[in-house]
mmCIF entry with sequence, helices, sheets and N, C-alpha, C, O atoms, coordinates in Angstrom:
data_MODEL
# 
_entry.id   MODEL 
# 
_entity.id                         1 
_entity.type                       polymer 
_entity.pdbx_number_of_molecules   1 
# 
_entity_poly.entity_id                      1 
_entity_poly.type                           'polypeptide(L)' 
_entity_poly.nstd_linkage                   no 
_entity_poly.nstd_monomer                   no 
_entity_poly.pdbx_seq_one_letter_code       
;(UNK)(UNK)(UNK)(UNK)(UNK)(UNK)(UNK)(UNK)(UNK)(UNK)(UNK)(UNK)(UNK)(UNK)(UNK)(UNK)
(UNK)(UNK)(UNK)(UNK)(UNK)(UNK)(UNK)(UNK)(UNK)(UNK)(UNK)(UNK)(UNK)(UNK)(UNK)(UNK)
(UNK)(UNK)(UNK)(UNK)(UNK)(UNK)(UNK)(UNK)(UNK)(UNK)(UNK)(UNK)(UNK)(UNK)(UNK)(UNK)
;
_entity_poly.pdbx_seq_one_letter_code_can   XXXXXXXXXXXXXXXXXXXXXXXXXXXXXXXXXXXXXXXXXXXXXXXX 
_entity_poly.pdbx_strand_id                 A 
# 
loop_
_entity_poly_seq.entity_id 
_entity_poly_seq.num 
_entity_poly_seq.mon_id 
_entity_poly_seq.hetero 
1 1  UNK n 
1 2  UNK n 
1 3  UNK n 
1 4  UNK n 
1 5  UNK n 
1 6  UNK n 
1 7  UNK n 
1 8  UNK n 
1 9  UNK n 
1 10 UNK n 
1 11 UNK n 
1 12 UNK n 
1 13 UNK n 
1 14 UNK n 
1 15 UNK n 
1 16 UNK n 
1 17 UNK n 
1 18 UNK n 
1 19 UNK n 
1 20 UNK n 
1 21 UNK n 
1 22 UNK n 
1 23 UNK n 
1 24 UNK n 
1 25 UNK n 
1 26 UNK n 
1 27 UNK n 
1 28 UNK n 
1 29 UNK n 
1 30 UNK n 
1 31 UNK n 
1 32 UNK n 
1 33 UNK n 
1 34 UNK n 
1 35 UNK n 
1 36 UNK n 
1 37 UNK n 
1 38 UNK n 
1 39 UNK n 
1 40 UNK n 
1 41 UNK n 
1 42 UNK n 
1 43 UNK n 
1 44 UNK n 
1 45 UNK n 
1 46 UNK n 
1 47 UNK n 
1 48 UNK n 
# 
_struct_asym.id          A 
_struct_asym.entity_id   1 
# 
loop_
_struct_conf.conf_type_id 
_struct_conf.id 
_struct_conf.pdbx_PDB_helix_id 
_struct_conf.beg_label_comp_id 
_struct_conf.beg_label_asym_id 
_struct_conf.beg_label_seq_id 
_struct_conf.pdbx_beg_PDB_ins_code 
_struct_conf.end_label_comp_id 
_struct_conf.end_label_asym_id 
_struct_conf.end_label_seq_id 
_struct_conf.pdbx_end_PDB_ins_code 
_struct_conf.beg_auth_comp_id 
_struct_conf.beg_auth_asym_id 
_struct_conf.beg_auth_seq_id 
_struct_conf.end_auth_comp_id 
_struct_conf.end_auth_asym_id 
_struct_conf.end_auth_seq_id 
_struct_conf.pdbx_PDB_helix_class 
_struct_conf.details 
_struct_conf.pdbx_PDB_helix_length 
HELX_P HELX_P1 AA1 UNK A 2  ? UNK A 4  ? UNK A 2  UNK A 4  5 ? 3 
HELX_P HELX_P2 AA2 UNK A 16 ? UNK A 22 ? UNK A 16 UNK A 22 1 ? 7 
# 
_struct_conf_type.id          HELX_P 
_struct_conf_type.criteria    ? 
_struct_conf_type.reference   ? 
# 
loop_
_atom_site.group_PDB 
_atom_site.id 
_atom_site.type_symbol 
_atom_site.label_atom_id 
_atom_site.label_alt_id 
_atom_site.label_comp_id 
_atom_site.label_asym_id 
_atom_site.label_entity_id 
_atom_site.label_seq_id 
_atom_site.pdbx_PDB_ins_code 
_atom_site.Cartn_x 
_atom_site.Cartn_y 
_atom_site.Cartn_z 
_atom_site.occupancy 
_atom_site.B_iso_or_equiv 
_atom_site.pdbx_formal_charge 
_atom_site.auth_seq_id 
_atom_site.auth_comp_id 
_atom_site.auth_asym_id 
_atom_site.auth_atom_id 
_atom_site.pdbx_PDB_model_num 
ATOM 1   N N  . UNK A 1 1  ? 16.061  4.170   8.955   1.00 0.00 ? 1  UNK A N  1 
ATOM 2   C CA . UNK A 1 1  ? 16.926  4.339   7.807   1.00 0.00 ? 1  UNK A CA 1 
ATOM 3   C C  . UNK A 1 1  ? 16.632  5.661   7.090   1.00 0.00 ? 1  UNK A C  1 
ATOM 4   O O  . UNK A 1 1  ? 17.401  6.390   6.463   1.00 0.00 ? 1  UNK A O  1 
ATOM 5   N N  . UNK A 1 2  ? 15.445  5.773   7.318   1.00 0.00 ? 2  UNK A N  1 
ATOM 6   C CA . UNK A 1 2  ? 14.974  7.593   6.830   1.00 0.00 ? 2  UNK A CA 1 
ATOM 7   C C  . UNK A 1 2  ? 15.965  8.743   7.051   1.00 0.00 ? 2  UNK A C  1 
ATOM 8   O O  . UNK A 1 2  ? 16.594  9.527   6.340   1.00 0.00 ? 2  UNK A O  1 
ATOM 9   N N  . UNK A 1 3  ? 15.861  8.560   7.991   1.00 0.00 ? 3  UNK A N  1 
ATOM 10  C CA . UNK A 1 3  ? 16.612  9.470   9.423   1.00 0.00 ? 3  UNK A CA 1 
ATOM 11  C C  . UNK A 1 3  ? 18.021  9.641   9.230   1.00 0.00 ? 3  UNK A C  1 
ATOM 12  O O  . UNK A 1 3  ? 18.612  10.559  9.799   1.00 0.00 ? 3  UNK A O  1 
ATOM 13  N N  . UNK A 1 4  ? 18.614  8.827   8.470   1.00 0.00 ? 4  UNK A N  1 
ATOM 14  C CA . UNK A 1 4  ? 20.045  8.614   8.211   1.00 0.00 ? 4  UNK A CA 1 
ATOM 15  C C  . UNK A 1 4  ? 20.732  9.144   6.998   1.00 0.00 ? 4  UNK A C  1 
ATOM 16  O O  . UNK A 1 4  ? 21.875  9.585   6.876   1.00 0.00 ? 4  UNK A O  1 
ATOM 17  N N  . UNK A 1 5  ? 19.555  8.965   5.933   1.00 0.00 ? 5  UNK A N  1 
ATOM 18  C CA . UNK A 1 5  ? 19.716  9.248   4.829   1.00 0.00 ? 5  UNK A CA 1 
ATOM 19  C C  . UNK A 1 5  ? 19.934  8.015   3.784   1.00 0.00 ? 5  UNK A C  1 
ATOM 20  O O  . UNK A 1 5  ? 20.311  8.288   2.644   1.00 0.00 ? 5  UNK A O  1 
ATOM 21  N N  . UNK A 1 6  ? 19.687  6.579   4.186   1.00 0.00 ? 6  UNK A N  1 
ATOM 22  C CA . UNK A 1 6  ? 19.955  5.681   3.566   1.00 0.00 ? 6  UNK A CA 1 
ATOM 23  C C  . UNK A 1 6  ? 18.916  4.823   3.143   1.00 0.00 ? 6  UNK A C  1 
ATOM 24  O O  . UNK A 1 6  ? 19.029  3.735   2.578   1.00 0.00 ? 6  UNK A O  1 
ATOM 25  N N  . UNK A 1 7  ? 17.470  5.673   3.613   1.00 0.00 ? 7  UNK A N  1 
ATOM 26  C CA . UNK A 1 7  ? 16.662  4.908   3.243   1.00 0.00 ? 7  UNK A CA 1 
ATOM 27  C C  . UNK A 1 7  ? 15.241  5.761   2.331   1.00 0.00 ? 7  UNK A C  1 
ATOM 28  O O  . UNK A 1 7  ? 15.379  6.979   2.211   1.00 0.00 ? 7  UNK A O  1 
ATOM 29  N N  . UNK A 1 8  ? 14.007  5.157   1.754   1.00 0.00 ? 8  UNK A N  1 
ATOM 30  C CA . UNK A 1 8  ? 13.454  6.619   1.453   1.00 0.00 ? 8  UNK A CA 1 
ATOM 31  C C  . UNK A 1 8  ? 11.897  6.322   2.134   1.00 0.00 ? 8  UNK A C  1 
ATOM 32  O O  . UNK A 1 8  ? 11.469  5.168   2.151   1.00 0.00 ? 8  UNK A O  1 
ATOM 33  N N  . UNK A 1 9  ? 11.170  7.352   2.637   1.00 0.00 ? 9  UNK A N  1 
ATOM 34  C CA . UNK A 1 9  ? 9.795   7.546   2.907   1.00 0.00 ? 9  UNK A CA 1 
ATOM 35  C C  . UNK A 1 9  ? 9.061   6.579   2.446   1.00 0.00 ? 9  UNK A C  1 
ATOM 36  O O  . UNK A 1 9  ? 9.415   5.961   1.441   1.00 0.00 ? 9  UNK A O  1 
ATOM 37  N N  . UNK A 1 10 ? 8.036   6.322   3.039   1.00 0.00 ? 10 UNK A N  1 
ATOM 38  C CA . UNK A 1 10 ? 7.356   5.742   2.136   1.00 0.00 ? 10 UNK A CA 1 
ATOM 39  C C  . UNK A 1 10 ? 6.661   6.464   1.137   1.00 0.00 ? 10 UNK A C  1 
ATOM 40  O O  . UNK A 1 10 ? 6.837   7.682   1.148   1.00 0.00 ? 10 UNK A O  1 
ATOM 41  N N  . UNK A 1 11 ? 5.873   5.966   0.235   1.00 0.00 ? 11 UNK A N  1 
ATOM 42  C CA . UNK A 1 11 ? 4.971   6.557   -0.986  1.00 0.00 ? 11 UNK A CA 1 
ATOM 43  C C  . UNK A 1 11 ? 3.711   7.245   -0.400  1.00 0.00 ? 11 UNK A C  1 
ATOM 44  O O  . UNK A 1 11 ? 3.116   6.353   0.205   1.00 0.00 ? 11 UNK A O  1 
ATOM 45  N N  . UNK A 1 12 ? 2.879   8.646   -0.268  1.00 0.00 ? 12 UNK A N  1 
ATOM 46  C CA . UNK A 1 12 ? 1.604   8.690   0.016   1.00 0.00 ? 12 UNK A CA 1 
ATOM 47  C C  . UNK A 1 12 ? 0.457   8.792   -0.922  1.00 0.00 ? 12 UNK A C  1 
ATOM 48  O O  . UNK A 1 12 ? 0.457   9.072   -2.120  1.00 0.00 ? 12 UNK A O  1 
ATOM 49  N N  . UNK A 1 13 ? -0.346  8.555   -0.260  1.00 0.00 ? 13 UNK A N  1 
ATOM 50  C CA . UNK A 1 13 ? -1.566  8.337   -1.613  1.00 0.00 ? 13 UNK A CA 1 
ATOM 51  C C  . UNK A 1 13 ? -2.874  8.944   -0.972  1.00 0.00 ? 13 UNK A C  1 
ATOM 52  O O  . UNK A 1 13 ? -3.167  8.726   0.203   1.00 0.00 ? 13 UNK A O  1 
ATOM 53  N N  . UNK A 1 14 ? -3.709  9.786   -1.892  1.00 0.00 ? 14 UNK A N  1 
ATOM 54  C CA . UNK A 1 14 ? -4.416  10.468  -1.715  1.00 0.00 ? 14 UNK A CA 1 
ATOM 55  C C  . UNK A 1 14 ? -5.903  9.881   -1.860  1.00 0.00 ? 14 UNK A C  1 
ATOM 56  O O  . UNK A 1 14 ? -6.889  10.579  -1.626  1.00 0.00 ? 14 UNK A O  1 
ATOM 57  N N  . UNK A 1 15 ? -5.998  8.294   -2.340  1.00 0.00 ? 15 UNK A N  1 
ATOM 58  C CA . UNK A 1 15 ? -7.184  7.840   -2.138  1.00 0.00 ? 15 UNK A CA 1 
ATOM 59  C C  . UNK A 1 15 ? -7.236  6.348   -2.313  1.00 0.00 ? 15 UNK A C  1 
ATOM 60  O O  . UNK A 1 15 ? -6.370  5.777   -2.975  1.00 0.00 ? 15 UNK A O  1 
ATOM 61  N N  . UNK A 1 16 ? -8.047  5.816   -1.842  1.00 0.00 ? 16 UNK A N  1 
ATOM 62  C CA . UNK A 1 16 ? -8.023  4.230   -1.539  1.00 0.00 ? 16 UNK A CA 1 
ATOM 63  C C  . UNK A 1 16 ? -7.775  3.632   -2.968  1.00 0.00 ? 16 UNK A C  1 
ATOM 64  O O  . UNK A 1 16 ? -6.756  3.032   -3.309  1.00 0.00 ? 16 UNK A O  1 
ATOM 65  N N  . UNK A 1 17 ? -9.109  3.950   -3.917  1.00 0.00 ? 17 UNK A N  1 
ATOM 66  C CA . UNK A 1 17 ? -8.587  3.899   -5.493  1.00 0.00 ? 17 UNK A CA 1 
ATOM 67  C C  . UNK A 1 17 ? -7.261  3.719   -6.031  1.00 0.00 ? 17 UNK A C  1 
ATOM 68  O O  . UNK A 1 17 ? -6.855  2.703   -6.594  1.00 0.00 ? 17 UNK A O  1 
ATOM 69  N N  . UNK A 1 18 ? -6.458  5.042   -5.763  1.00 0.00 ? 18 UNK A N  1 
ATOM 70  C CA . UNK A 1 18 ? -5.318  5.270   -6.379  1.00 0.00 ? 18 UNK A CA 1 
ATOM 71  C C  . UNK A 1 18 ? -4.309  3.801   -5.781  1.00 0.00 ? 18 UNK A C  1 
ATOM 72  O O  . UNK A 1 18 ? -3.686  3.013   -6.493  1.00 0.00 ? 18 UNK A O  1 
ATOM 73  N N  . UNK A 1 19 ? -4.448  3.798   -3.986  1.00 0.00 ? 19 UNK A N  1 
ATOM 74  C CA . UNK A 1 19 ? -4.253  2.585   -3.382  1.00 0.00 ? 19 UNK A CA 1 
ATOM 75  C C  . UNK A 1 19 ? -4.102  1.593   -4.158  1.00 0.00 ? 19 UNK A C  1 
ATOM 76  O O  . UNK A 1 19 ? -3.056  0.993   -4.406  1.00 0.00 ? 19 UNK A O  1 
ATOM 77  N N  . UNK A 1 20 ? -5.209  1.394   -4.580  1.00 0.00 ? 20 UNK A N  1 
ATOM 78  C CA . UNK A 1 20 ? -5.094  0.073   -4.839  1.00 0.00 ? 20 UNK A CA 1 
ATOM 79  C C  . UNK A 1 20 ? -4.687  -0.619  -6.556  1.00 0.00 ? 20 UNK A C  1 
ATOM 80  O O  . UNK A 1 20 ? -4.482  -1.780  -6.910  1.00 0.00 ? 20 UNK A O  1 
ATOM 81  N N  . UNK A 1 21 ? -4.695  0.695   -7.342  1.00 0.00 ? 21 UNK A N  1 
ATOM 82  C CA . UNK A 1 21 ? -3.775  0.656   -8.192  1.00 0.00 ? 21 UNK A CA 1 
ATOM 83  C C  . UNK A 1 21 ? -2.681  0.580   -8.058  1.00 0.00 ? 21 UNK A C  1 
ATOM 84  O O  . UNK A 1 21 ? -2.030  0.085   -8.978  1.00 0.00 ? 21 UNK A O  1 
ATOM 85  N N  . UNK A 1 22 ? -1.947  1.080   -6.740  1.00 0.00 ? 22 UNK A N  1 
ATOM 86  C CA . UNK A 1 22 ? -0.572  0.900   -7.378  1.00 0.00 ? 22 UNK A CA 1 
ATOM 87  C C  . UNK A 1 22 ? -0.301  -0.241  -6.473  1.00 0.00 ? 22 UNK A C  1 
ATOM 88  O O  . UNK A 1 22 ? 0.873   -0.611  -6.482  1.00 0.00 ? 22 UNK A O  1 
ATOM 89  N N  . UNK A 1 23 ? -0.921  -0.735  -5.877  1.00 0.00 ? 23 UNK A N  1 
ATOM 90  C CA . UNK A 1 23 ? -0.279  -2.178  -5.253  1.00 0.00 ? 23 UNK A CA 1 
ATOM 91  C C  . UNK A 1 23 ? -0.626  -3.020  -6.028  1.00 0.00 ? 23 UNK A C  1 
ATOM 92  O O  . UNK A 1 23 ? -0.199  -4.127  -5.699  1.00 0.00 ? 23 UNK A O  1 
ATOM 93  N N  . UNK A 1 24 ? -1.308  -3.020  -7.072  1.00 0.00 ? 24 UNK A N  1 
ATOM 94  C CA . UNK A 1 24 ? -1.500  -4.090  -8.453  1.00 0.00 ? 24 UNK A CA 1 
ATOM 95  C C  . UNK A 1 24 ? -0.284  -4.406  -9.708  1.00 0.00 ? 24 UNK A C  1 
ATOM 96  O O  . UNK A 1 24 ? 0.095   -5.414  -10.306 1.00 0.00 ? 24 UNK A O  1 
ATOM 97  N N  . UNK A 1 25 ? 0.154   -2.608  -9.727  1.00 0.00 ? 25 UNK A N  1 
ATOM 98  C CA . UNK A 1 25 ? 1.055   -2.364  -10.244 1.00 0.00 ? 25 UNK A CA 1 
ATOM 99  C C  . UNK A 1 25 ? 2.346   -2.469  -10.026 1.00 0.00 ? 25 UNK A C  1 
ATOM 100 O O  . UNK A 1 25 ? 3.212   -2.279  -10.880 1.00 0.00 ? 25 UNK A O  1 
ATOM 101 N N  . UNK A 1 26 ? 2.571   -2.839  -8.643  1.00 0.00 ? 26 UNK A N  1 
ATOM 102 C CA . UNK A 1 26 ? 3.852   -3.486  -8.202  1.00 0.00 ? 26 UNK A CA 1 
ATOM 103 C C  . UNK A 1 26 ? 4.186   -4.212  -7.504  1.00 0.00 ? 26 UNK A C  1 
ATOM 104 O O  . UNK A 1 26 ? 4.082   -4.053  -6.288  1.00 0.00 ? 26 UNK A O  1 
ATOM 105 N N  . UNK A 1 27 ? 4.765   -5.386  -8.135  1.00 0.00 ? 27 UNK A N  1 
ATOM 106 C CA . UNK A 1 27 ? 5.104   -6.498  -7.478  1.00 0.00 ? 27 UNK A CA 1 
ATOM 107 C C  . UNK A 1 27 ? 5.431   -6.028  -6.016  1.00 0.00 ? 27 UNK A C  1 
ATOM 108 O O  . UNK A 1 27 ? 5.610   -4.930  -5.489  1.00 0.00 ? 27 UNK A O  1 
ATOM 109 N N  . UNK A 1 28 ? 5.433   -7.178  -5.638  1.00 0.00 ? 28 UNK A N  1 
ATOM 110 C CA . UNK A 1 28 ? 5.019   -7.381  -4.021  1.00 0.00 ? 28 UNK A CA 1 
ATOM 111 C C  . UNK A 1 28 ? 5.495   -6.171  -3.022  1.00 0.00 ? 28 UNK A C  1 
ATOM 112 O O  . UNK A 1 28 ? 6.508   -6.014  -2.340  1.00 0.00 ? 28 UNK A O  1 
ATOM 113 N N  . UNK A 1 29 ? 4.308   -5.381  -3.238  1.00 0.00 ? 29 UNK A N  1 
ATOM 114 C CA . UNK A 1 29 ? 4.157   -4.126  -2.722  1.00 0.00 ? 29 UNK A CA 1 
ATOM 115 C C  . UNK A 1 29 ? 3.258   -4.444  -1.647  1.00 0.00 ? 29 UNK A C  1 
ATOM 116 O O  . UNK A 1 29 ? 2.651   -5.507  -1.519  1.00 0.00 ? 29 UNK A O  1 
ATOM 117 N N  . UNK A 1 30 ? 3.204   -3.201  -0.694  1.00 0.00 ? 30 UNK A N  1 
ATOM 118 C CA . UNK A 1 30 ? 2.355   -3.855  0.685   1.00 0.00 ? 30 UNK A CA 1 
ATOM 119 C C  . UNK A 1 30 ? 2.123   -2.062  0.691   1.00 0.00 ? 30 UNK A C  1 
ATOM 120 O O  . UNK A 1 30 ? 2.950   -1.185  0.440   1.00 0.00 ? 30 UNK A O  1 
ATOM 121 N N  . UNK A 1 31 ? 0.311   -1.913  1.178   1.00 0.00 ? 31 UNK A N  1 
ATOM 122 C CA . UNK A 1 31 ? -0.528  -1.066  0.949   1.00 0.00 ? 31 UNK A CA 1 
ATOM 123 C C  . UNK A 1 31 ? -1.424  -0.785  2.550   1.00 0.00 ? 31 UNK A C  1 
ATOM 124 O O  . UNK A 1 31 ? -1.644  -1.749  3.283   1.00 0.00 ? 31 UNK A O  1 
ATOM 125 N N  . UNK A 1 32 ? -1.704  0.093   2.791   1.00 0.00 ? 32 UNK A N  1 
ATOM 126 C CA . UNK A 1 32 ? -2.592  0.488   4.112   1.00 0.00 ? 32 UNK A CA 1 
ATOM 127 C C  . UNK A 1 32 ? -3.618  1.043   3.995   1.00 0.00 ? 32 UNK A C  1 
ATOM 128 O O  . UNK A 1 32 ? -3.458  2.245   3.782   1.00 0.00 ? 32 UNK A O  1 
ATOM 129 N N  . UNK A 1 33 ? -4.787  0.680   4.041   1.00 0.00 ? 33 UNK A N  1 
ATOM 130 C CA . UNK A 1 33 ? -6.410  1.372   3.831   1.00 0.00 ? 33 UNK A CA 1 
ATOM 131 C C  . UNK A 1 33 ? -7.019  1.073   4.906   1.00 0.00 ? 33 UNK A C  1 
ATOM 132 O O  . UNK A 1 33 ? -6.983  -0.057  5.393   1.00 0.00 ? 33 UNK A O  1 
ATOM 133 N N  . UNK A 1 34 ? -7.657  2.061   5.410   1.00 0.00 ? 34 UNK A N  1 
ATOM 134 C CA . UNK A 1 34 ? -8.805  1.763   6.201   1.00 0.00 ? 34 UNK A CA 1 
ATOM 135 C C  . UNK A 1 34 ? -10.034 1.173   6.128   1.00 0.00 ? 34 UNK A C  1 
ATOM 136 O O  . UNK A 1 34 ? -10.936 1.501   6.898   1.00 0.00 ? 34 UNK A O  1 
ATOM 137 N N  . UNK A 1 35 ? -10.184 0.229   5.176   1.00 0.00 ? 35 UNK A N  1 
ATOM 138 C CA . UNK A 1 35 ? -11.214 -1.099  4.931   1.00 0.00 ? 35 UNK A CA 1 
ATOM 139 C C  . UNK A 1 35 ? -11.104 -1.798  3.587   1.00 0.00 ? 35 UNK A C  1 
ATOM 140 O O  . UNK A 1 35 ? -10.382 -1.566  2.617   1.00 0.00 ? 35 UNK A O  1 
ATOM 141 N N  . UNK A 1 36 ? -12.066 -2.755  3.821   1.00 0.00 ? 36 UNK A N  1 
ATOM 142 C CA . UNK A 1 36 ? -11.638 -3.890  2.893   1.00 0.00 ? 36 UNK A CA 1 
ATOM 143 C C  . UNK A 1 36 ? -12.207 -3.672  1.892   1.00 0.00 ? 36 UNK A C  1 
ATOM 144 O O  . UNK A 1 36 ? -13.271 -3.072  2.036   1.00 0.00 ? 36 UNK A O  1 
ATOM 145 N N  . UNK A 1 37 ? -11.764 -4.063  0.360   1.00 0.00 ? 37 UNK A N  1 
ATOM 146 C CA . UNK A 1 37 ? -12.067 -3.744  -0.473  1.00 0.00 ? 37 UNK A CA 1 
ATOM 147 C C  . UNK A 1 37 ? -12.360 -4.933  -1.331  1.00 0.00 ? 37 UNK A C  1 
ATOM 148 O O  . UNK A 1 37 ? -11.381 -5.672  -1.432  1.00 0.00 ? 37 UNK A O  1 
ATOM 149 N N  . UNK A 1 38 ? -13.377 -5.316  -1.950  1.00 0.00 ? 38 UNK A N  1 
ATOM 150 C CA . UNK A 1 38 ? -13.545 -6.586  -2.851  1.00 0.00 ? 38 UNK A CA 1 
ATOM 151 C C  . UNK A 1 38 ? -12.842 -6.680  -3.702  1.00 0.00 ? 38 UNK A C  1 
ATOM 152 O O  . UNK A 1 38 ? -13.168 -5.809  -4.508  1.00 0.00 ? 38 UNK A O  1 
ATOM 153 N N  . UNK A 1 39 ? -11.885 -7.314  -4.124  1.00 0.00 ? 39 UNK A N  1 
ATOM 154 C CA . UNK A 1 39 ? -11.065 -7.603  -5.581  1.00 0.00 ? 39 UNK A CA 1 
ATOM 155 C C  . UNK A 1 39 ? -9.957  -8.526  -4.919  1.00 0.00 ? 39 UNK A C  1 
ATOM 156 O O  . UNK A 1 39 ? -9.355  -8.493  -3.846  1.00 0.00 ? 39 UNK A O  1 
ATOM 157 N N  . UNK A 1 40 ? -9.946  -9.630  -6.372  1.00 0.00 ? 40 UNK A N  1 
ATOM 158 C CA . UNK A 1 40 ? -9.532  -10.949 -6.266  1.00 0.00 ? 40 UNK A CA 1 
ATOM 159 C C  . UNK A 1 40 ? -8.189  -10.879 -6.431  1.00 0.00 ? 40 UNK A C  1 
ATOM 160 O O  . UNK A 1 40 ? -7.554  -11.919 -6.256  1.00 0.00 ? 40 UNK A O  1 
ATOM 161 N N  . UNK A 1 41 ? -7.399  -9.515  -6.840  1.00 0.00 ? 41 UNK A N  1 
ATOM 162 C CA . UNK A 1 41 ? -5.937  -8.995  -7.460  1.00 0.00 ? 41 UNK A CA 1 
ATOM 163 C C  . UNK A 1 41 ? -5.554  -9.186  -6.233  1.00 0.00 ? 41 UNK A C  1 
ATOM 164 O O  . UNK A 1 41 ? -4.509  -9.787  -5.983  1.00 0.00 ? 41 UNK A O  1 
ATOM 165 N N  . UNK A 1 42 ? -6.426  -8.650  -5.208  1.00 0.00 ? 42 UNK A N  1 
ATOM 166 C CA . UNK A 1 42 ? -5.928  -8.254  -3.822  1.00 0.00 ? 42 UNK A CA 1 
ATOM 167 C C  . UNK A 1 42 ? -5.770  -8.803  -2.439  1.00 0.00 ? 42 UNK A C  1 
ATOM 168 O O  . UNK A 1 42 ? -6.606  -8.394  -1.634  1.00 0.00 ? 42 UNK A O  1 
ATOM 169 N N  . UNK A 1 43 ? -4.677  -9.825  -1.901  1.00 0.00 ? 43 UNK A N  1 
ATOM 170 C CA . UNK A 1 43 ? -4.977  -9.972  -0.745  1.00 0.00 ? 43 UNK A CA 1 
ATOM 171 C C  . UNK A 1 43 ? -4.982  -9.425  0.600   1.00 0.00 ? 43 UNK A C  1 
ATOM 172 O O  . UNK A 1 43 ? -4.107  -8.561  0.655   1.00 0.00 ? 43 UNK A O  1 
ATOM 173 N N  . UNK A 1 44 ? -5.624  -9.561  1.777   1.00 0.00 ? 44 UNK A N  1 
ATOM 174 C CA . UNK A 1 44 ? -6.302  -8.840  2.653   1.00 0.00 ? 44 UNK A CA 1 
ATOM 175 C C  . UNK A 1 44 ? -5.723  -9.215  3.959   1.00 0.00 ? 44 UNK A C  1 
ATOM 176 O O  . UNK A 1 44 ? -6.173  -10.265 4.418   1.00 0.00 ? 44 UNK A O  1 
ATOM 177 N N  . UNK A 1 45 ? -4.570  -8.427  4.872   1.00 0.00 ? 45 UNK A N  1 
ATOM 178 C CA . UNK A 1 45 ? -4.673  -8.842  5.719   1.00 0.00 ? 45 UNK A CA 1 
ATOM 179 C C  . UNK A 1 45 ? -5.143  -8.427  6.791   1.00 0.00 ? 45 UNK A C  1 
ATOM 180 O O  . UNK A 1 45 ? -4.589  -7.342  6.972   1.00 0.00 ? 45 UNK A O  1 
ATOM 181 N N  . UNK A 1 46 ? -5.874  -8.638  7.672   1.00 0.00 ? 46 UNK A N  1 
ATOM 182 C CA . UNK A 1 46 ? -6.317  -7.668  9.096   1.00 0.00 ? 46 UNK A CA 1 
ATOM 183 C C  . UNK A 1 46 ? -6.269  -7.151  10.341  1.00 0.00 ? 46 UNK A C  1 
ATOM 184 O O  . UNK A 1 46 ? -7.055  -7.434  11.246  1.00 0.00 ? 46 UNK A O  1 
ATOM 185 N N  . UNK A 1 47 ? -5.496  -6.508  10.397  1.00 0.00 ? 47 UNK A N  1 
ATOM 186 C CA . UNK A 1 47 ? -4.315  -5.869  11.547  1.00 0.00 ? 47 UNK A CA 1 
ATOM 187 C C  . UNK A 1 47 ? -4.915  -5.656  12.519  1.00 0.00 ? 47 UNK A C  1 
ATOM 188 O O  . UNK A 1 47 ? -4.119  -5.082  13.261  1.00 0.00 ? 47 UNK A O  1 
ATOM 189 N N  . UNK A 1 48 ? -6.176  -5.790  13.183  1.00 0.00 ? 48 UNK A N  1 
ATOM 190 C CA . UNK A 1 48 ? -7.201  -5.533  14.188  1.00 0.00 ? 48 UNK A CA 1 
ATOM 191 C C  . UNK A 1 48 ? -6.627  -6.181  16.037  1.00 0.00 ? 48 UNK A C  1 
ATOM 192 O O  . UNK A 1 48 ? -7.378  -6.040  17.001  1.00 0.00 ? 48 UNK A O  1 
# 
């Protein structure tokens, strides 16, 4: 949908931190980090 013009990029983020602020900050938002992070705000799934 990018590609078309009907859809938009996703968001990038410059550090796991910032990460994980803004998936707190928005409703059911879905986030990608390269490891797990302790906090109870946050659930964890593991793509392995």
């Amino acid at each position: 949908m990018t590609f078309t013009g009907t859809g938009q990029p996703p968001i990038t983020i410059d550090s796991i931190a910032e990460m994980l602020e803004k998936i707190k900050r928005t409703k059911y938002s879905i986030g990608y980090i390269d490891r797990r992070v302790d906090d109870e705000e946050i659930h964890f799934l593991n793509a392995r």
